[in-house]
N, C-alpha and C positions, 0 to 999 in steps of 0.2 A: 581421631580417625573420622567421627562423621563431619566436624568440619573441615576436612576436606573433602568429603561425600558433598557436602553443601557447596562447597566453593565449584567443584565439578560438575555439577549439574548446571549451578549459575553459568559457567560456562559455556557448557553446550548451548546453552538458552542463548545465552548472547553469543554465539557464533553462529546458531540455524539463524536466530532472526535476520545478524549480518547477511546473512547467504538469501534471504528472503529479500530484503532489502535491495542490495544489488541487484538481482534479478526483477526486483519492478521498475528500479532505476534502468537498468537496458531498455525493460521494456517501453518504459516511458523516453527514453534517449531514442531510440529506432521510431517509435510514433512522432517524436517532434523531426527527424529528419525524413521519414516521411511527408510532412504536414510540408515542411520547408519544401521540398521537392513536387507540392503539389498533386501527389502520387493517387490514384484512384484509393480514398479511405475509405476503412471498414465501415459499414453504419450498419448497427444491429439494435435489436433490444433488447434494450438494458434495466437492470435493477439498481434504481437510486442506492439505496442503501449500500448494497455491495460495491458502489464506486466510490461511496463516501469512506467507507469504512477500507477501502484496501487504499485512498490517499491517507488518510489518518496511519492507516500499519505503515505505509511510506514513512511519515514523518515521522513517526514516534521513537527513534534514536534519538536524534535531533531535540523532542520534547523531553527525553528521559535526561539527557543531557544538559537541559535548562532546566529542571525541575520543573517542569512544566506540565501537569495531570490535565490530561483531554479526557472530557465523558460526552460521551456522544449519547442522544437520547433521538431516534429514527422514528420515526414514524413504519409501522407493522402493512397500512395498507396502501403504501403509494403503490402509483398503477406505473407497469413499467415505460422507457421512454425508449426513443428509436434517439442512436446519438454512435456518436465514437466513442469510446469509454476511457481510453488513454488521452485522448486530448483532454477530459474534461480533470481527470487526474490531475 
């Protein structure tokens, strides 16, 4: 019984991430056909880290699936930047 309590969790895990995934992927597919379309882009400011770190959560099926372990190591006091955060994704 608990492994399947294990296998069931591993599941949900990889099926929210799925669902997390696709939904950056839109959002990153709608920022590039905006971009294509020349369309007045967002520029806001932004926090380096949180845009490194949500391309890395992007990619990390993809890494989990090469065996391939990303450790990211950020820096705590960059100063934030004025940018589009989906293009630079």
């Amino acid at each position: 019984m608990r492994g399947s309590d294990t296998g069931s969790k591993e599941l949900i895990q990889a099926l929210e991430l799925a669902g997390t995934q696709a939904e950056r992927a839109a959002e990153t597919v709608r920022g590039i056909a905006d971009f294509a379309r020349k369309s007045d882009r967002k520029i806001v400011t932004a926090n380096v880290n949180a845009i490194v770190q949500a391309a890395a959560d992007l990619a990390k099926g993809e890494l989990d699936q090469s065996r391939v372990k990303l450790d990211l190591d950020l820096a705590a006091d960059l100063p934030d930047i004025k940018a589009v955060p989906i293009e630079l994704e």
